[in-house]
C-alpha positions as CSV (number, residue, x, y, z in Angstrom):
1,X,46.1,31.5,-96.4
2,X,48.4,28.7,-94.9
3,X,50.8,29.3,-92.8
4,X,51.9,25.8,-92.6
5,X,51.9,22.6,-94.5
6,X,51.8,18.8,-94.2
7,X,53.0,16.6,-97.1
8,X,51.3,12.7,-97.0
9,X,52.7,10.4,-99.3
10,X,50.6,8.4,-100.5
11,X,51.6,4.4,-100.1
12,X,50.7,2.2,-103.5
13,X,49.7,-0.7,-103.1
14,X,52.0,-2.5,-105.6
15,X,55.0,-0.5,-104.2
16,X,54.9,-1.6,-100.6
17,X,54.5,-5.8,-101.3
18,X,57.0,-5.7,-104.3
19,X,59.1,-3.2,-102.9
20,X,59.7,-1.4,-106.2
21,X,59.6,2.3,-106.5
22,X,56.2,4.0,-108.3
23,X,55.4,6.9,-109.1
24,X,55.0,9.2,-105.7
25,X,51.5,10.9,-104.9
26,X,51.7,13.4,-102.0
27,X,48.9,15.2,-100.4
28,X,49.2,18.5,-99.5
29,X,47.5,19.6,-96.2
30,X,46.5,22.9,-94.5
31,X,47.6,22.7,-90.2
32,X,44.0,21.3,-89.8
33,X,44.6,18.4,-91.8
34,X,42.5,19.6,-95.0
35,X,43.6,18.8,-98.4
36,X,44.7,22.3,-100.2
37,X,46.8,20.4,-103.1
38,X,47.8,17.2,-104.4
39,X,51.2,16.3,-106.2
40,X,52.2,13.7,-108.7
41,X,55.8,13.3,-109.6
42,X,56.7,12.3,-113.3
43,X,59.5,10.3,-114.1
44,X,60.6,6.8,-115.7
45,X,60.6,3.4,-114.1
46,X,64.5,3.3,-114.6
47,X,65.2,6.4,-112.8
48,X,62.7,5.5,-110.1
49,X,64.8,1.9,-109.1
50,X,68.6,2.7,-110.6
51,X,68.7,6.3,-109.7
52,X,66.7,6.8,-106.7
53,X,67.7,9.6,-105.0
54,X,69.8,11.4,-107.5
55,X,66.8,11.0,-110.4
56,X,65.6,13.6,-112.4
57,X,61.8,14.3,-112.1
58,X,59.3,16.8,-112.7
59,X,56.4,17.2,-109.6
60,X,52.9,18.9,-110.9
61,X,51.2,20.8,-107.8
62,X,47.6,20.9,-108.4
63,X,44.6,22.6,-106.0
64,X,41.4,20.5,-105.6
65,X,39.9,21.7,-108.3
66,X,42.4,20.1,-110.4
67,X,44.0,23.2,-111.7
68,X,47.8,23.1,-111.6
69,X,49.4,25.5,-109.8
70,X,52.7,24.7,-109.4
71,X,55.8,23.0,-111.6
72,X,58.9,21.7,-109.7
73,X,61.3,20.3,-112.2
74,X,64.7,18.7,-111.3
75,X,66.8,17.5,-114.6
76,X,69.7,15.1,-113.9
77,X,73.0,17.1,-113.7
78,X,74.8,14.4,-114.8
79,X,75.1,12.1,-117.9
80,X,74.7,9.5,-115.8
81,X,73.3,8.8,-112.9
82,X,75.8,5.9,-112.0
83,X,78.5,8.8,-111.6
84,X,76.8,12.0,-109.5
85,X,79.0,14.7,-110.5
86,X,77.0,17.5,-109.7
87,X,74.3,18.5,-106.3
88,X,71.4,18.3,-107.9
89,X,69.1,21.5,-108.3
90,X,65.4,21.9,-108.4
């Protein structure tokens, strides 16, 4: 039972001496610092470095066991991402 969370991103290699944008890995921890899950968000190289914090993406939540558990999705409410119309929704 967890009654509270910590979320680690994990730091790639690549991303933090090129400065581009990969694709995130978070770690999932219980209060005493134990992984419960681990996350990997899906998207494309061009909304990762045009779109940044507007992009579309879908996370998959898995448990150590590798089993996933949980789906976030979050489409692009827009027809472009150069012209936000919309607050995004996950």
């Amino acid at each position: 039972q967890l009654d509270r969370i910590i979320i680690h991103q994990q730091v790639e290699l690549l991303e933090a001496i090129l400065g581009t944008e990969t694709s995130s890995k978070y770690e999932i921890k219980n209060h005493l610092g134990q992984r419960v899950y681990f996350a990997v968000e899906e998207n494309d190289c061009f909304d990762r470095n045009l779109c940044s914090p507007i992009r579309s993406f879908t996370i998959r939540i898995a448990d150590n066991m590798g089993r996933e558990v949980i789906t976030v999705n979050r489409p692009l409410r827009c027809n472009s991402c150069w012209f936000p119309c919309f607050l995004q929704e996950v």
